[in-house]
C-alpha positions as CSV (number, residue, x, y, z in Angstrom):
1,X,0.0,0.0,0.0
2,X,1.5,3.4,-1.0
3,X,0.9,6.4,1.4
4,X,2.7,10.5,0.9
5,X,4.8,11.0,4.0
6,X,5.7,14.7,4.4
7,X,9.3,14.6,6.4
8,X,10.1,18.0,8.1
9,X,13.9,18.6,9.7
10,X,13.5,21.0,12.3
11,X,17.1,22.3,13.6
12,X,18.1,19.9,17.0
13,X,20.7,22.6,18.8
14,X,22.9,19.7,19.4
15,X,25.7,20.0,16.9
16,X,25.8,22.1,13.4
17,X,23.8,20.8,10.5
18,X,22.0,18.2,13.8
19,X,18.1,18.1,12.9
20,X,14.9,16.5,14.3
21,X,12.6,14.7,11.6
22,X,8.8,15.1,12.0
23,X,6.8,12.8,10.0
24,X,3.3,13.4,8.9
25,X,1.3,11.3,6.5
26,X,-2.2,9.5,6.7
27,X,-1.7,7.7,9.3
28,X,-0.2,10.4,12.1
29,X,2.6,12.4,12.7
30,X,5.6,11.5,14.3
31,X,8.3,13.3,16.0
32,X,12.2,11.8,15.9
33,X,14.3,13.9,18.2
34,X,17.7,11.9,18.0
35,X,20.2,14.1,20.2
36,X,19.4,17.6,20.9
37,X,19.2,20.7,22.5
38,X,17.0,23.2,23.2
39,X,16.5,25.5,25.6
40,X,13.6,26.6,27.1
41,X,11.0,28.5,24.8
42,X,12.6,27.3,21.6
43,X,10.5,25.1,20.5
44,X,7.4,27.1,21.0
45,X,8.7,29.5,18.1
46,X,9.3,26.9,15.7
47,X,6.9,27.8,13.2
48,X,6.9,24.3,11.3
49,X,5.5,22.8,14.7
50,X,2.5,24.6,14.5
51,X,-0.4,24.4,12.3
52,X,-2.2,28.2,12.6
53,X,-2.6,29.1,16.0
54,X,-1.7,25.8,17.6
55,X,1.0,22.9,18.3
56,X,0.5,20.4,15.4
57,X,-1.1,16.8,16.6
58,X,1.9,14.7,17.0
59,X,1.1,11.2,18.2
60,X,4.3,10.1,18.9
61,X,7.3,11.4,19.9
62,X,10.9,9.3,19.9
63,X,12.5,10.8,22.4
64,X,16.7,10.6,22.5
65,X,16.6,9.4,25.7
66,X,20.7,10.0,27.4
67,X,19.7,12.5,30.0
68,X,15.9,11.3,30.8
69,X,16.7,9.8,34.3
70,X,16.1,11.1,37.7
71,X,19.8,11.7,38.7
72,X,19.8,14.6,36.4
73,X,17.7,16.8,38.6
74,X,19.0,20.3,36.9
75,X,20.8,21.0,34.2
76,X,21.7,24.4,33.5
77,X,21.2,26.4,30.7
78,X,24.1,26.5,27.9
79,X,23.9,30.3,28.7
80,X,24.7,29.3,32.4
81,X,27.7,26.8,31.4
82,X,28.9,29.3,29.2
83,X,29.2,32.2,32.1
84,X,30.9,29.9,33.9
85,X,33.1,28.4,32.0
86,X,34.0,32.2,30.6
87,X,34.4,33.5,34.5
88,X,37.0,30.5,35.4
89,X,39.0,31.2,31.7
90,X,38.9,35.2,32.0
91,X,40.5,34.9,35.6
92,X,43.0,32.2,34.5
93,X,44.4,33.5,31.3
94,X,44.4,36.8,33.3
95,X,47.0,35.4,35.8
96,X,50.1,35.4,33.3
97,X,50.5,34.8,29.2
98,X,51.5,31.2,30.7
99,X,48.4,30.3,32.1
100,X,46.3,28.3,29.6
101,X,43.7,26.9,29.7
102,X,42.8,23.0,28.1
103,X,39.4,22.2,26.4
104,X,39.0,19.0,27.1
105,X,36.5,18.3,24.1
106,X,35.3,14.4,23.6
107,X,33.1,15.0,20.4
108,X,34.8,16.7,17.1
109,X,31.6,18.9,17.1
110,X,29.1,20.6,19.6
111,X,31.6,22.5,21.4
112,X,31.4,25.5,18.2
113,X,29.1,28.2,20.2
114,X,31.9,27.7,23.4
115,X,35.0,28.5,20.9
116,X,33.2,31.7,19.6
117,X,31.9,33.2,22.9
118,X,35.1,32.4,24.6
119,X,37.2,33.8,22.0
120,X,34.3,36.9,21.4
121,X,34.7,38.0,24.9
122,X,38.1,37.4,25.2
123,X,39.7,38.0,22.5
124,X,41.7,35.1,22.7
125,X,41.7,32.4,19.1
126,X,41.1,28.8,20.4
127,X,43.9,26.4,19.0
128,X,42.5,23.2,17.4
129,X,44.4,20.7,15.5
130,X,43.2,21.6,12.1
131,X,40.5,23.4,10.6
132,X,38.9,21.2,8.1
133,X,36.5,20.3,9.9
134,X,34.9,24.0,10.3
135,X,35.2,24.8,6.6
136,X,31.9,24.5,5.9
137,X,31.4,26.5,9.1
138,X,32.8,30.0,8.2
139,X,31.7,31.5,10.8
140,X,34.3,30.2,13.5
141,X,36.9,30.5,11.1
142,X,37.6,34.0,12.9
143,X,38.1,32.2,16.2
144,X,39.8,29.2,15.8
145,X,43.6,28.5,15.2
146,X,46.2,26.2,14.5
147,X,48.9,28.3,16.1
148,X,50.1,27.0,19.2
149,X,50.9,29.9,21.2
150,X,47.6,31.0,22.5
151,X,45.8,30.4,25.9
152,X,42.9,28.6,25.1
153,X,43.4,24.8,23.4
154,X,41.0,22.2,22.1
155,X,43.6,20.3,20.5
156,X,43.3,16.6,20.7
157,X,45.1,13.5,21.0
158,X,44.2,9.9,21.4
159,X,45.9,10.1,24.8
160,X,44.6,13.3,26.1
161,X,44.5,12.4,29.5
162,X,47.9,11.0,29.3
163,X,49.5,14.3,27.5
164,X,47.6,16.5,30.5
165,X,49.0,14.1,33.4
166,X,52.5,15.3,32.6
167,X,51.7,18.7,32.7
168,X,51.8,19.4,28.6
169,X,48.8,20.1,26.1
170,X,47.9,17.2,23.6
171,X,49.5,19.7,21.0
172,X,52.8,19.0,23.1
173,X,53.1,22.2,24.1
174,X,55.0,22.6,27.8
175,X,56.1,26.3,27.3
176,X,56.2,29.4,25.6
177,X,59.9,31.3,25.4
178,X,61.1,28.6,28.0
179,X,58.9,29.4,30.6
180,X,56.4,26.3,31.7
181,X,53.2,26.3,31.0
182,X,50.3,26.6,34.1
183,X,47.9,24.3,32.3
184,X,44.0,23.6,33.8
185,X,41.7,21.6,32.6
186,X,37.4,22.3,31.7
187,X,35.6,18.9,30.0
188,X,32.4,20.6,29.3
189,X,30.5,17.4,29.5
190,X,26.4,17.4,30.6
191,X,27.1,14.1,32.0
192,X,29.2,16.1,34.9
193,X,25.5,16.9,36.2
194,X,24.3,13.4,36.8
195,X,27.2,12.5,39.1
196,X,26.0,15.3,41.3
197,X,23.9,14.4,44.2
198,X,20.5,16.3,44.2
């Protein structure tokens, strides 16, 4: 039997180009989240949810499911994280020009809105490995770098934990003009949240 499926992809907020497919035909609609990320209000003004003044009928919804558990009571807001994260760099890098600061990124991508605002309010380029990866994103082009002397990394190695144990950056970086590095470490990781106790 043959039936028209309309497939929508609403933008996810996880990672650049990450979408959420709605699926309407005949017989329902369906939402497919996969992983994503929005904060609170977003959904409401996405305009292909609605149909005229309301929320379109979804039957089902297929949730990504990672953080739906008790143990992760509260999760801040990615504005939150981020005024954090840029309080703790701004009064490290502030210290000396050998204070810097270690991104301790697991994914290649998600961690692009961080780079920028740190780097926006800062003014300091974040070093990454290469920049392939963000050619199709122009827009952090500006802020990233593959210079090594800077005070912010998110380089990677397959061994990062090992490289940071000795006090170097998984760039091997250990110090600029001979004098050693003061190296910390940030894993922006939502996970952190669930290991919390309530």
């Amino acid at each position: 039997q043959k039936e028209d499926v309309e497939v929508t992809l609403l933008p996810a907020g996880h990672c650049p180009g990450s979408v959420m497919f709605l699926f309407e035909g005949g017989n329902g609609t369906v939402l497919y989240t996969g992983d994503f990320r929005l904060a609170k209000g977003e959904a409401a003004r996405m305009e292909l949810l609605h149909s005229g003044t309301g929320v379109k009928d979804i039957q089902s919804v297929y949730l990504d499911t990672t953080f739906c558990d008790p143990k992760f009571y509260h999760i801040p807001s990615r504005e939150e994280c981020l005024r954090g994260i840029l309080e703790l760099v701004r009064s490290w890098t502030s210290l000396t020009p050998y204070h810097v600061v270690w991104l301790n990124c697991k994914a290649a991508y998600g961690y692009e809105y961080l780079f920028i605002n740190l780097s926006e309010e800062l003014g300091i380029k974040v070093h990454v490995n290469k920049l392939d990866m963000f050619r199709n994103m122009p827009e952090i082009l500006y802020h990233v770098t593959t210079d090594r002397h800077t005070q912010i990394h998110a380089c990677r190695h397959p061994r990062d934990d090992d490289c940071f144990r000795g006090n170097r950056l998984p760039c091997g970086m250990t110090c600029q003009n001979g004098t050693p590095l003061h190296i910390i470490s940030i894993k922006p990781s939502t996970m952190w949240f669930g290991e919390r106790i309530k």
